[in-house]
Backbone bond lengths (Angstrom), bond angles and torsions (degrees), N, CA, C in turn:
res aa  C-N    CA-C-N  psi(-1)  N-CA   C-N-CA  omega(-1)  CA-C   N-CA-C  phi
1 X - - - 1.461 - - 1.526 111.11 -
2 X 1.104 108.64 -22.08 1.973 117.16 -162.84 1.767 91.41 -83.02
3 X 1.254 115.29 -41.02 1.792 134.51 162.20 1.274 103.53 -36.39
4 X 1.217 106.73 -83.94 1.563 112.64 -158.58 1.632 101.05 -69.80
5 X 1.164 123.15 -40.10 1.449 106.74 169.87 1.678 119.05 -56.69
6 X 1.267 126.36 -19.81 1.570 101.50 175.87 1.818 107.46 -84.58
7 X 1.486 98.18 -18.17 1.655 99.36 -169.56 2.166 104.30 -87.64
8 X 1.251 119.88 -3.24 1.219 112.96 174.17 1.623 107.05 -95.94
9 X 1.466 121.75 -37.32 1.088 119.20 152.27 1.813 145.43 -44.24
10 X 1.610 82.13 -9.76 1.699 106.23 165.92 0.850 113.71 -133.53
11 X 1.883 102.79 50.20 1.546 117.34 165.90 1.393 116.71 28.60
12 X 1.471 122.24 38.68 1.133 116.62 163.55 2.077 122.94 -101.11
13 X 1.236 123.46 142.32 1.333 105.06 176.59 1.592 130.46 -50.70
14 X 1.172 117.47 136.79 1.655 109.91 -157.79 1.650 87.14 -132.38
15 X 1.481 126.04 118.08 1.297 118.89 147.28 1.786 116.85 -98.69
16 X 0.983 108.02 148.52 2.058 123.29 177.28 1.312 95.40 -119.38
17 X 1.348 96.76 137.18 1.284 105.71 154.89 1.057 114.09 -126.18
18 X 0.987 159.99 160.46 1.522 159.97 -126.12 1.727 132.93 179.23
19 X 0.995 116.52 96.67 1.887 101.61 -171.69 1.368 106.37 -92.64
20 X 1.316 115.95 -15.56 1.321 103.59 158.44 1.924 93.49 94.85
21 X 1.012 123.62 2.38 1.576 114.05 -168.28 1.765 102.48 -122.84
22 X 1.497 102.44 86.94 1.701 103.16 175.41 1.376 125.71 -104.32
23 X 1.345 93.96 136.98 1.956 113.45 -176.45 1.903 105.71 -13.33
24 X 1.628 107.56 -43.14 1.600 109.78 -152.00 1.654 93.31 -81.27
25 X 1.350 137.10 -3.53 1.774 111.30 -113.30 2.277 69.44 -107.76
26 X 1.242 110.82 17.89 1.630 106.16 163.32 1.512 119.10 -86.98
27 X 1.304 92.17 -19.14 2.190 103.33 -175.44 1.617 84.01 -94.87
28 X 1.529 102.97 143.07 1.265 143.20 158.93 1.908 105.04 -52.95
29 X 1.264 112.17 -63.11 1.305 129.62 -172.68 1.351 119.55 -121.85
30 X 1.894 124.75 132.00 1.271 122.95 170.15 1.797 100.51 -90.35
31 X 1.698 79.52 152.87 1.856 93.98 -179.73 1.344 108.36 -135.75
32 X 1.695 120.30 149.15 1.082 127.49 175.30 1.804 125.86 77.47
33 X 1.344 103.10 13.41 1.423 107.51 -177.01 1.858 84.76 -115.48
34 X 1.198 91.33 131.52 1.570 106.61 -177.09 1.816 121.28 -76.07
35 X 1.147 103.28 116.33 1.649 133.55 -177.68 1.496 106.86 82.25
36 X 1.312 114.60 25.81 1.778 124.17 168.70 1.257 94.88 -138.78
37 X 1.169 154.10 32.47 1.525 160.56 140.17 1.706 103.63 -28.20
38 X 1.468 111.54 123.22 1.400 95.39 169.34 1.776 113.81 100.39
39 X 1.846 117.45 -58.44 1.331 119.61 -161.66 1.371 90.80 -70.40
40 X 1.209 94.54 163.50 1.762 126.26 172.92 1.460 116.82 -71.40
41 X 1.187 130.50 113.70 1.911 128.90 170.10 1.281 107.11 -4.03
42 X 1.322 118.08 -68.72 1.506 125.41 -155.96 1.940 101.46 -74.26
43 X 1.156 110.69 -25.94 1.870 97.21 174.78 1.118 105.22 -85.93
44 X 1.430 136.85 -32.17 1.613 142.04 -177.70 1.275 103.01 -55.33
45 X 1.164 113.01 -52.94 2.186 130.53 170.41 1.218 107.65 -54.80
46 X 1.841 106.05 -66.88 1.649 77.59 -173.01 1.641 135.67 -86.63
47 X 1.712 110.93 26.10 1.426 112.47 -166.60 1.325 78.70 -115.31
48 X 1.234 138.92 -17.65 1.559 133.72 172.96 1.792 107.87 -82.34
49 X 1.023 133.30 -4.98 1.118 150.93 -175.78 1.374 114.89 -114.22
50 X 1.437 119.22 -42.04 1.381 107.56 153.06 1.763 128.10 -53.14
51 X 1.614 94.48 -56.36 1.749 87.91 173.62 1.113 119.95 -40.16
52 X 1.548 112.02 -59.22 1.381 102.87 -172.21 1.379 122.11 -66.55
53 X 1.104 134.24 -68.98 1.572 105.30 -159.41 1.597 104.31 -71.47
54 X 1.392 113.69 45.57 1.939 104.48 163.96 1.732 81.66 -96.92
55 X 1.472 128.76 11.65 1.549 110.81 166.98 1.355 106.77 -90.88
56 X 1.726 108.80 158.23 1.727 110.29 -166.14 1.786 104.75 -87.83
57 X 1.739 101.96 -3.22 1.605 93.82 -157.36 1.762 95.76 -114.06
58 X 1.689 124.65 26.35 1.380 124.91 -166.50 1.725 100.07 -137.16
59 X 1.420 95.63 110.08 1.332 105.85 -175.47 1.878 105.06 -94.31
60 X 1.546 137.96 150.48 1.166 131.61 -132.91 1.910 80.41 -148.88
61 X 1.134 127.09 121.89 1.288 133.56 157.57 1.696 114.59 -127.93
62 X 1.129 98.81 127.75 1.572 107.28 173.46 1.348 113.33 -81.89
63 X 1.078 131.80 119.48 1.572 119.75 -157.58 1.221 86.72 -174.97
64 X 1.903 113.62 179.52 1.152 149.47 141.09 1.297 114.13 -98.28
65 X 1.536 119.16 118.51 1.897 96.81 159.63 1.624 94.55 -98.97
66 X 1.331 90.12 140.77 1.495 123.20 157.46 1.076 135.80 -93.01
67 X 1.197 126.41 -22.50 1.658 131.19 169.43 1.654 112.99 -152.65
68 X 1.465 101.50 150.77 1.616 105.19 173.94 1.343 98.02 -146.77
69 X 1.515 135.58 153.88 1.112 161.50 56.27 1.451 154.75 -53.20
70 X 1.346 101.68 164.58 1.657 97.08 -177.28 1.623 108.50 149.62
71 X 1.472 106.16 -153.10 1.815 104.98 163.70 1.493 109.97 -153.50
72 X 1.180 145.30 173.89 1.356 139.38 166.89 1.090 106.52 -20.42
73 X 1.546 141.97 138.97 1.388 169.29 140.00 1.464 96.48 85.15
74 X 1.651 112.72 17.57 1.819 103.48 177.57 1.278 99.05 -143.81
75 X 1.223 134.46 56.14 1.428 146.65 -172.56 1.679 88.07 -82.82
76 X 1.662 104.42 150.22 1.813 109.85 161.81 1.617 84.24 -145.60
77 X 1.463 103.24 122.71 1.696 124.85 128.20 1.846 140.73 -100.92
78 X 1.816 70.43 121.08 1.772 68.32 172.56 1.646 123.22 -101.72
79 X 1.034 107.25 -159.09 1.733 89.67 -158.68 1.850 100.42 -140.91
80 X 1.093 164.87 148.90 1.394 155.72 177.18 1.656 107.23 -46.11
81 X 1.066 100.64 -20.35 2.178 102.20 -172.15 1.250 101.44 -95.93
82 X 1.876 111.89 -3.08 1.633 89.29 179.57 1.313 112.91 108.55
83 X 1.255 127.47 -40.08 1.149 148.29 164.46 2.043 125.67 -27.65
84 X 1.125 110.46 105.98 1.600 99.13 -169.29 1.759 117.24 -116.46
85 X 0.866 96.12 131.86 1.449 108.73 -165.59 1.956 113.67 -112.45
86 X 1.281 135.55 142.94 1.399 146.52 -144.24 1.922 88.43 -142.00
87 X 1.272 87.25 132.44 1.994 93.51 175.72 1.419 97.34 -163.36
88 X 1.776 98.18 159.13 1.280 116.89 -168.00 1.898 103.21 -85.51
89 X 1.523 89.76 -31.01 1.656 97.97 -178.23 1.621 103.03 -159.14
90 X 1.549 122.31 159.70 1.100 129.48 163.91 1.266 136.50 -135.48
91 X 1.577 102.10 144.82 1.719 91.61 -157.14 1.581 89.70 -99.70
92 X 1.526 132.94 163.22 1.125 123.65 179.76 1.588 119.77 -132.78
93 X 1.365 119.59 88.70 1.231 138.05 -141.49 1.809 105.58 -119.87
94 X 1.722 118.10 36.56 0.425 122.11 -165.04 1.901 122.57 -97.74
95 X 1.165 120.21 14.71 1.463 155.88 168.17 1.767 115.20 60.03
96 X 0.900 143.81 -172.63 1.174 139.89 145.88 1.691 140.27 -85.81
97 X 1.525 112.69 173.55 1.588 118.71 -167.62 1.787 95.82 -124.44
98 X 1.722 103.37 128.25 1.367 87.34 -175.73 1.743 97.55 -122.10
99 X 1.254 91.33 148.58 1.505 101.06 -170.04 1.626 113.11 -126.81
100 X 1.829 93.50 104.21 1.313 104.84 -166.15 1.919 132.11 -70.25
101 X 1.258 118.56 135.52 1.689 96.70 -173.86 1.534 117.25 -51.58
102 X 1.239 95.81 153.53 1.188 114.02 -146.67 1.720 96.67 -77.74
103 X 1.013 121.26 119.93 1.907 138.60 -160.26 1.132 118.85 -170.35
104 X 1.167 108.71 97.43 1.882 103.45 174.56 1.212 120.17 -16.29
105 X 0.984 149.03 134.77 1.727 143.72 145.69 2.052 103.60 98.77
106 X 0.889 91.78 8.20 1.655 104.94 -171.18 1.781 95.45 -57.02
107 X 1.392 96.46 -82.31 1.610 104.91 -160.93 1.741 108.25 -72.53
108 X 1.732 106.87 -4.72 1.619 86.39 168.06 1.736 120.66 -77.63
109 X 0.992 86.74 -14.98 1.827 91.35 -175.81 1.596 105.26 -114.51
110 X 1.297 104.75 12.67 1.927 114.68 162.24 1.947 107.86 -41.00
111 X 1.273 128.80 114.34 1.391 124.41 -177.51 1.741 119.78 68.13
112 X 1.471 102.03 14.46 1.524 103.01 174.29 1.434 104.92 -131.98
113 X 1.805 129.21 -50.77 1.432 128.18 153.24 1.222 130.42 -63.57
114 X 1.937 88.43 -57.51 1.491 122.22 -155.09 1.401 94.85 -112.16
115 X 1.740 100.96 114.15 1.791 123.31 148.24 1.090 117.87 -111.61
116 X 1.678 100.51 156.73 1.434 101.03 152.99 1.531 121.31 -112.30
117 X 1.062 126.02 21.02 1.561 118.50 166.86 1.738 108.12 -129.82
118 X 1.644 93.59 122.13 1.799 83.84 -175.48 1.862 116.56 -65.56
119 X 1.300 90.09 -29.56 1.867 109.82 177.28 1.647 96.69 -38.33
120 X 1.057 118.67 -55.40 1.121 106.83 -155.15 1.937 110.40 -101.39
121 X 1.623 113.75 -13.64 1.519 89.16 160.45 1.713 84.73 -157.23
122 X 1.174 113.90 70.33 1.418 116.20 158.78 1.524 101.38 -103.37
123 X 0.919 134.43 -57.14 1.223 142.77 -172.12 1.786 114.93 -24.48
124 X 1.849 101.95 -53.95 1.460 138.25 170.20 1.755 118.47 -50.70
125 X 1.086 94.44 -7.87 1.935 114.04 -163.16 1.705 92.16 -95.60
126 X 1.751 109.52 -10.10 1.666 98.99 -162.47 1.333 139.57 30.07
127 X 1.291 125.34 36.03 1.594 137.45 148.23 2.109 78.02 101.42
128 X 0.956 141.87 34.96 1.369 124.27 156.58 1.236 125.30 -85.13
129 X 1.462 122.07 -165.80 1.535 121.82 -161.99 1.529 84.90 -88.40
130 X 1.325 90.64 143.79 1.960 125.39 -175.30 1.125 96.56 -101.05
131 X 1.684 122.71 165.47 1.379 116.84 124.41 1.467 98.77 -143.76
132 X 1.546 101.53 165.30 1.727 97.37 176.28 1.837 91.11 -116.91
133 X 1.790 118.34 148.76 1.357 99.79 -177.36 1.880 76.90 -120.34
134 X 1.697 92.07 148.83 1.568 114.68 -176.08 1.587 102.06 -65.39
135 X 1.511 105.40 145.49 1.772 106.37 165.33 1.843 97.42 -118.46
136 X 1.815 112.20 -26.58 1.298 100.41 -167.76 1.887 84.65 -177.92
137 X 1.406 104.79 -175.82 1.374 100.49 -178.63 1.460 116.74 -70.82
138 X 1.270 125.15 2.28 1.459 118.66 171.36 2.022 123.18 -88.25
139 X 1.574 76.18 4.64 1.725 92.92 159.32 1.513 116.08 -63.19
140 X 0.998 92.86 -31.97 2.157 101.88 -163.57 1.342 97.07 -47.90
141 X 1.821 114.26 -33.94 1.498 123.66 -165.54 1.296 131.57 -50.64
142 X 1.694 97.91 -56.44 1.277 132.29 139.46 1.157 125.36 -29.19
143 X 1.479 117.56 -64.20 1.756 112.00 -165.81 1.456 106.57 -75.71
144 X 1.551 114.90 -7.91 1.509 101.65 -170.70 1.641 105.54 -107.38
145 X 1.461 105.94 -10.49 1.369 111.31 169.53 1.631 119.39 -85.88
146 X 1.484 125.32 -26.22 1.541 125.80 167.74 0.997 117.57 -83.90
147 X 1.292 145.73 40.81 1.226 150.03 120.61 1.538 122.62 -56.85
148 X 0.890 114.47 -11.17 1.818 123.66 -154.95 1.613 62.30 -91.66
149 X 0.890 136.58 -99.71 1.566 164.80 -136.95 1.658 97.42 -70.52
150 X 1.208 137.30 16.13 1.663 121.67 178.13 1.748 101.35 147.94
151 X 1.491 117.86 144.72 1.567 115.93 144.50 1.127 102.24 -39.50
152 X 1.351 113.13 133.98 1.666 127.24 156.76 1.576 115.10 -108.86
153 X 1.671 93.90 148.05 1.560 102.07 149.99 1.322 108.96 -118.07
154 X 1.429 131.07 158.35 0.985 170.47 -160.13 1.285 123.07 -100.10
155 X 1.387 148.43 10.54 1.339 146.92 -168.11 1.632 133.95 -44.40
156 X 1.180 113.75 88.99 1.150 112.98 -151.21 1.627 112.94 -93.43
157 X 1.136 118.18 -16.10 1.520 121.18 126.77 1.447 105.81 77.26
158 X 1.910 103.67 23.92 1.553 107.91 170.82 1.939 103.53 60.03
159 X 1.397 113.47 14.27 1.152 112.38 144.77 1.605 138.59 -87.69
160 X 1.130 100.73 -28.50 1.123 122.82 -169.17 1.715 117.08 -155.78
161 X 1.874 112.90 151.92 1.388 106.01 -177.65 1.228 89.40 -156.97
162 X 1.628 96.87 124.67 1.818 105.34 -178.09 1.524 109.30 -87.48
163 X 1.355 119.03 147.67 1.365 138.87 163.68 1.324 119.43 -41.86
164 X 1.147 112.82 175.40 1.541 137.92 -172.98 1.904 90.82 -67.50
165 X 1.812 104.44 -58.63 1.330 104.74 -175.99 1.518 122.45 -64.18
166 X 1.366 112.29 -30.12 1.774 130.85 166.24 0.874 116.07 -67.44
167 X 1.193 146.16 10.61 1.538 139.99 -150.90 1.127 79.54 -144.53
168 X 1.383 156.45 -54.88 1.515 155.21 -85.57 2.148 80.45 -156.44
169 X 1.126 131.37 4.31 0.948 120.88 161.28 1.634 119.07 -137.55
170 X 1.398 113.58 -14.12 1.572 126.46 137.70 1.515 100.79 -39.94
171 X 1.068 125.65 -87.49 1.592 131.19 -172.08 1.400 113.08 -48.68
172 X 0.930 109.70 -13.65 1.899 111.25 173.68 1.577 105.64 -89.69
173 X 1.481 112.98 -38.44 1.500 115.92 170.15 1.884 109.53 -85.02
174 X 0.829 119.61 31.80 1.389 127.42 -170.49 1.188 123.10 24.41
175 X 1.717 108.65 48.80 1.515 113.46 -172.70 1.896 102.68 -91.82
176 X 1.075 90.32 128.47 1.645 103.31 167.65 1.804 111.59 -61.70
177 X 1.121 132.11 163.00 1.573 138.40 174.77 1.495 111.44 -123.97
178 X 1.193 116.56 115.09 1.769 99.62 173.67 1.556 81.55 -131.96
179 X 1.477 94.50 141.75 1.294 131.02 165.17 1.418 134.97 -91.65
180 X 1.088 129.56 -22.14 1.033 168.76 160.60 1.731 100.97 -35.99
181 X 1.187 114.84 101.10 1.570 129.47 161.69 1.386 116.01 -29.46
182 X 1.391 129.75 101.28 1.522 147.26 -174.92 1.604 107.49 -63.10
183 X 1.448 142.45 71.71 1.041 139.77 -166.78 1.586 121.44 -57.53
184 X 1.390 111.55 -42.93 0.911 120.49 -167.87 1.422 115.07 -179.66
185 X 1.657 128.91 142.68 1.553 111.39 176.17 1.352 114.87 -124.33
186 X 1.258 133.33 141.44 1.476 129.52 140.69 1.258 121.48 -131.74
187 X 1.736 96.53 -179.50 1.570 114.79 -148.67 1.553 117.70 -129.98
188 X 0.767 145.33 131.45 2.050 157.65 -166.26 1.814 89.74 -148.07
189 X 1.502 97.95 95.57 1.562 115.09 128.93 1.521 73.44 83.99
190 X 1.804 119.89 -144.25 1.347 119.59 -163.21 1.354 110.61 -93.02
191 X 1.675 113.48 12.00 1.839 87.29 165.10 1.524 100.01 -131.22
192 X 1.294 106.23 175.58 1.270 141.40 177.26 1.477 141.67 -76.17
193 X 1.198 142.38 103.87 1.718 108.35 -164.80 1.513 95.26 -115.28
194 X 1.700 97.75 143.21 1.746 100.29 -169.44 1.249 88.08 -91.03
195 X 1.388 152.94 140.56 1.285 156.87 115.04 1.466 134.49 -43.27
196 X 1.505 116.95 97.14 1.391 88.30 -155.28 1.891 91.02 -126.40
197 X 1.235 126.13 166.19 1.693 146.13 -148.22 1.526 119.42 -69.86
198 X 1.543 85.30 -13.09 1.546 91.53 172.92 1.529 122.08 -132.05
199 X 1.631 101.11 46.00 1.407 119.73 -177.80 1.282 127.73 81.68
200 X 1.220 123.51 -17.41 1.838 139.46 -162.52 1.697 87.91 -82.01
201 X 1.768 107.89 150.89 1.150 126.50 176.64 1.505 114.60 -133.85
202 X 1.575 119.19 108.26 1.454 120.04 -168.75 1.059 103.52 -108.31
203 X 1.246 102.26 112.28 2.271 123.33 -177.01 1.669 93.45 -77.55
204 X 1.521 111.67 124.68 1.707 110.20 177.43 1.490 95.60 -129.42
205 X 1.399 120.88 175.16 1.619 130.28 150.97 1.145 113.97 -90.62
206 X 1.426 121.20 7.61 1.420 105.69 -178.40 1.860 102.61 171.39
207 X 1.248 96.78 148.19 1.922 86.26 173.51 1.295 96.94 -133.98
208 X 1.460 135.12 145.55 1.058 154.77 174.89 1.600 117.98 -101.45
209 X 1.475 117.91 120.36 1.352 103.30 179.81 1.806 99.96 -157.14
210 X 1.550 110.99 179.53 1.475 117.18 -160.78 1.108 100.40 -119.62
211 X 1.201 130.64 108.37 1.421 150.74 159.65 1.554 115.43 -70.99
212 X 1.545 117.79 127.61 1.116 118.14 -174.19 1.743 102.37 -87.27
213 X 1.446 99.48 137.18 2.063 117.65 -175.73 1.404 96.36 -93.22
214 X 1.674 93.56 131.45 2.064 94.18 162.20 1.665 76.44 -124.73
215 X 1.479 102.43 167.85 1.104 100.85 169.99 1.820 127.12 -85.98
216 X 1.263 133.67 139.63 1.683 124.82 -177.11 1.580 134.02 -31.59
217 X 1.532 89.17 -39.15 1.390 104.18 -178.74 1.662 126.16 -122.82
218 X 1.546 117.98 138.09 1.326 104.74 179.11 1.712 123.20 -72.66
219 X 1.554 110.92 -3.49 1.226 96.41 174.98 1.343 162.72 -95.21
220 X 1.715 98.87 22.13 1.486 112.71 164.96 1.192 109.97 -57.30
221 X 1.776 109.40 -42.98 1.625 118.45 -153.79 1.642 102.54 -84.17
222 X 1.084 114.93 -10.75 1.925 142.21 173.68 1.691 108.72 -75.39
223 X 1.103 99.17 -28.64 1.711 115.50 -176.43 2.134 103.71 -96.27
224 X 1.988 92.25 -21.69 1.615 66.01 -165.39 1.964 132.49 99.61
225 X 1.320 87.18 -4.94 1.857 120.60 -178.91 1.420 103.46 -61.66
226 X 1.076 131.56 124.81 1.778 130.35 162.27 1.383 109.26 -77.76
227 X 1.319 99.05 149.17 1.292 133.25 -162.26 1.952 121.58 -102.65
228 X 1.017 124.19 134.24 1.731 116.56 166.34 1.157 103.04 -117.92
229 X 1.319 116.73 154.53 1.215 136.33 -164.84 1.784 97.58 -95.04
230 X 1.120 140.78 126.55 1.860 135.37 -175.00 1.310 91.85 -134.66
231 X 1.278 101.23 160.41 1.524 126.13 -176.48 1.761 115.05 -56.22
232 X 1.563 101.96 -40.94 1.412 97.33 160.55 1.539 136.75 -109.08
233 X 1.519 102.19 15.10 1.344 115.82 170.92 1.194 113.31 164.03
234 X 1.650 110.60 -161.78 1.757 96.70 173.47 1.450 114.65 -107.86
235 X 1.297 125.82 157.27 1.581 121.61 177.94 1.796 102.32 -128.05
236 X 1.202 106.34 -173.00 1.316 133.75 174.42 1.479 112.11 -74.78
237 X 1.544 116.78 112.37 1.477 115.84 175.97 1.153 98.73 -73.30
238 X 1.631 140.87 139.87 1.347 161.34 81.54 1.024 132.20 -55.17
239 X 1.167 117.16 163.54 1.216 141.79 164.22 1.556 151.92 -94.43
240 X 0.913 142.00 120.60 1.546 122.71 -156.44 1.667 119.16 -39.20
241 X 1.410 116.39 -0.41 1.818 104.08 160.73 1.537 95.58 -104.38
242 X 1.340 108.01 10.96 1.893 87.53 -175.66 1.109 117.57 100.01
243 X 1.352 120.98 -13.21 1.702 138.20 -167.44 1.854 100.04 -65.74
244 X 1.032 127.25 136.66 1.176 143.15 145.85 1.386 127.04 -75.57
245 X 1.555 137.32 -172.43 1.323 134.43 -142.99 1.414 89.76 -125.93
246 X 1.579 118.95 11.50 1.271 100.86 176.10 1.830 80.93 -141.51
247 X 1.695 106.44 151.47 1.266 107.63 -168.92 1.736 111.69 -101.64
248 X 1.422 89.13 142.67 1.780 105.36 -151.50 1.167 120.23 107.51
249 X 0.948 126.39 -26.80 1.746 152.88 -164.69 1.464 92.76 -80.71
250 X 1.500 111.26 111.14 1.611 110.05 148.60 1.357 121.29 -126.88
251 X 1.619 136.35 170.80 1.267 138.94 -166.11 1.267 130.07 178.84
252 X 1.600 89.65 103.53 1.637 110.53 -165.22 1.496 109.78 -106.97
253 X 1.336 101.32 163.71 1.515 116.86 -175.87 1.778 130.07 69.19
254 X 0.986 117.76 -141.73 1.074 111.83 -173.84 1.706 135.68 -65.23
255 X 1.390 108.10 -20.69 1.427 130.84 154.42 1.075 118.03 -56.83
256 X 1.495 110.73 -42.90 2.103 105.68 178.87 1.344 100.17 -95.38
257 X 1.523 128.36 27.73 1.504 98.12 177.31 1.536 107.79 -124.31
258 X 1.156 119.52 -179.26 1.863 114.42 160.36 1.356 111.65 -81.76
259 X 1.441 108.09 -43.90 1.753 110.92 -178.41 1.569 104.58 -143.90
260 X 1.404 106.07 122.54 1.688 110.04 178.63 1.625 133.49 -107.08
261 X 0.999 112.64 -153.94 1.451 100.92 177.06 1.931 99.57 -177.53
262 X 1.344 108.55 -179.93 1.490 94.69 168.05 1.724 122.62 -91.70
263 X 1.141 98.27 -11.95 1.893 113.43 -175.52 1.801 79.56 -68.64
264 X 1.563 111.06 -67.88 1.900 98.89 -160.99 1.034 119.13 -71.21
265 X 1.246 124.01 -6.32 1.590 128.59 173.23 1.406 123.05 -78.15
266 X 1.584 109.18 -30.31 1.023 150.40 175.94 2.529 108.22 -59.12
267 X 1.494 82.30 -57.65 1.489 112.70 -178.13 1.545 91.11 -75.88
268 X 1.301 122.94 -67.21 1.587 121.06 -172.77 1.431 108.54 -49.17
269 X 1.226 151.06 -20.52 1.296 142.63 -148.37 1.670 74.32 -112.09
270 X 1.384 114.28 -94.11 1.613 102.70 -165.38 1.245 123.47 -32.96
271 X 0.904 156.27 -10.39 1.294 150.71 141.34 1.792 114.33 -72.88
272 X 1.202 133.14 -46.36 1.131 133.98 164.80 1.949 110.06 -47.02
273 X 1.586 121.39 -29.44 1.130 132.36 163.56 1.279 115.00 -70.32
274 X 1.256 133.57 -24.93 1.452 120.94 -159.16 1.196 93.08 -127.10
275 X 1.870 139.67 -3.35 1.425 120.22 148.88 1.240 112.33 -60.31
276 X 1.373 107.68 -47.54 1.567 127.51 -146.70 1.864 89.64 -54.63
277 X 1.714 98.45 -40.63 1.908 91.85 -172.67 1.382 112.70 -75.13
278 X 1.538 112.19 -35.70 1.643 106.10 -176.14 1.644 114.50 -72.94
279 X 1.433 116.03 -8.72 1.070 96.50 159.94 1.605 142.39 -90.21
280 X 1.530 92.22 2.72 1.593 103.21 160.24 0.982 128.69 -80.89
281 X 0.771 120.70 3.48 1.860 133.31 -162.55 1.685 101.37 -109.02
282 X 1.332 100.08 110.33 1.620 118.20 174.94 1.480 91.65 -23.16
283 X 1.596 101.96 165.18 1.448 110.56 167.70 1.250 118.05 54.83
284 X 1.160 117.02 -84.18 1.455 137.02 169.50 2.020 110.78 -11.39
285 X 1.254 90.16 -57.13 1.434 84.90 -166.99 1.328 126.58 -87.48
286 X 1.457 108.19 3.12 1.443 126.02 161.28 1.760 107.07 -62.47
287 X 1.351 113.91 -52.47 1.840 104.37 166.66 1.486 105.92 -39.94
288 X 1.256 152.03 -61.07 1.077 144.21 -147.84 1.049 109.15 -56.31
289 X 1.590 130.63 155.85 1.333 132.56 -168.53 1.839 97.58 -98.05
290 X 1.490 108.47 135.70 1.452 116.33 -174.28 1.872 122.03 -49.30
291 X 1.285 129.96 112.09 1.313 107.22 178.34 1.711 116.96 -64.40
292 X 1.561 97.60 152.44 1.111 97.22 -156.78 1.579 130.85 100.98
293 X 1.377 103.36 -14.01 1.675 108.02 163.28 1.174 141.02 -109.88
294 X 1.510 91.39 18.98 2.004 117.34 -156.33 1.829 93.59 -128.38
295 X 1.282 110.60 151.97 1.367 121.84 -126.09 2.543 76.96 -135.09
């Protein structure tokens, strides 16, 4: 939407398509995106959705697309109803799927116990007992960053086991270590109970953990789009206008990033909108740097 709003504002034709099913819409409340602090996914969407189509040149489909082909100025999307659609260029703003380690009780309390970004509801935890549970060594990241936000524990959950040097800076952040096999978790109201293999029960405000990202849709990889390899999965290579590896091709938000949020997804689309227009523009889009030459 942050896309198509810079490109309807340059009176250009803008179709959306929309499935309507976003990464956040498990949290009660968005945090940390500035002057929407606090609101809920679904009012942030639909007051961003009102503005836009009060434009005369932004057409609004509720849909899935399912497939695209084509090439610069001959793009085709189709849509699950069948539905086929013709574009000069496409931006691909189609977000990610996160797939939590595998723990009983994990994904029922996904955006109500259990996050993974403190930015956005550590704050809400009010300085109580944390824990972060390990997926691999890029836990360490985590356990040394939720401290800011609460005592932590550390659950390392036979995923992972920090060093002499890891250990020795856990203990400088006053992170606790439990070893102890994570059986299973649940949740009553704002806390959490860790379940762990040898009977013990750890009451937290919150558990923090790393969910591996694929991206939602198959059709970057349908287009032919290059790929980076990120710590929690793979995304969409771009470029600093947003440009993708195939030309026409743009890709904002959470698909082109390693780690997102709604403020950068937010930032990624308007700019992914206002390449996407300057490169229509005679002349103009000869400045642009070639996709495919950006690293």
């Amino acid at each position: 939407m942050a896309a198509a709003l810079q490109l309807v504002r340059a009176r250009r034709s803008v179709l959306v398509i929309d499935a309507g099913q976003r990464r956040n819409r498990f949290a009660a409340h968005s945090h940390g995106f500035l002057s929407q602090d606090g609101s809920s996914p679904d009012e942030i969407v639909r007051t961003a959705r009102e503005q836009l189509i009060a434009y005369p040149d932004l057409t609004w489909v509720d849909g899935r697309a399912t497939s695209a082909a084509g090439e610069i100025e001959r793009f085709s999307v189709t849509t699950e109803t069948g539905g086929n659609y013709r574009a000069r260029r496409l931006i691909l703003a189609t977000g990610v799927v996160d797939t939590l380690p595998d723990v009983p009780g994990l994904q029922e309390l996904w955006g109500r116990n259990v996050f993974h970004c403190p930015y956005c509801h550590g704050f809400e935890t009010n300085k109580g007992q944390l824990g972060v549970l390990a997926v691999s060594a890029m836990s360490m990241h985590q356990a040394l960053m939720i401290p800011d936000w609460g005592r932590t524990t550390f659950f390392t959950n036979s995923k992972f086991e920090p060093d002499a040097e890891q250990l020795a800076a856990l203990s400088a952040r006053d992170v606790s270590v439990e070893r102890a096999t994570v059986e299973r978790v649940s949740g009553k109201g704002e806390t959490i109970s860790v379940h762990l293999e040898d009977g013990r029960t750890v009451e937290l405000a919150g558990l923090f953990t790393m969910p591996r990202t694929d991206t939602a849709s198959p059709i970057a990889e349908q287009l032919g789009c290059a790929f980076e390899d990120g710590p929690l999965g793979a995304f969409i290579r771009v470029d600093a206008m947003k440009a993708t590896s195939v030309p026409g091709v743009y890709a904002a938000g959470d698909n082109a990033t390693m780690a997102g949020s709604v403020t950068f997804a937010v930032a990624d689309g308007a700019r992914a909108g206002t390449s996407a227009h300057q490169s229509i523009i005679p002349g103009l889009a000869a400045l642009h740097p070639k996709p495919g030459n950006h690293h």
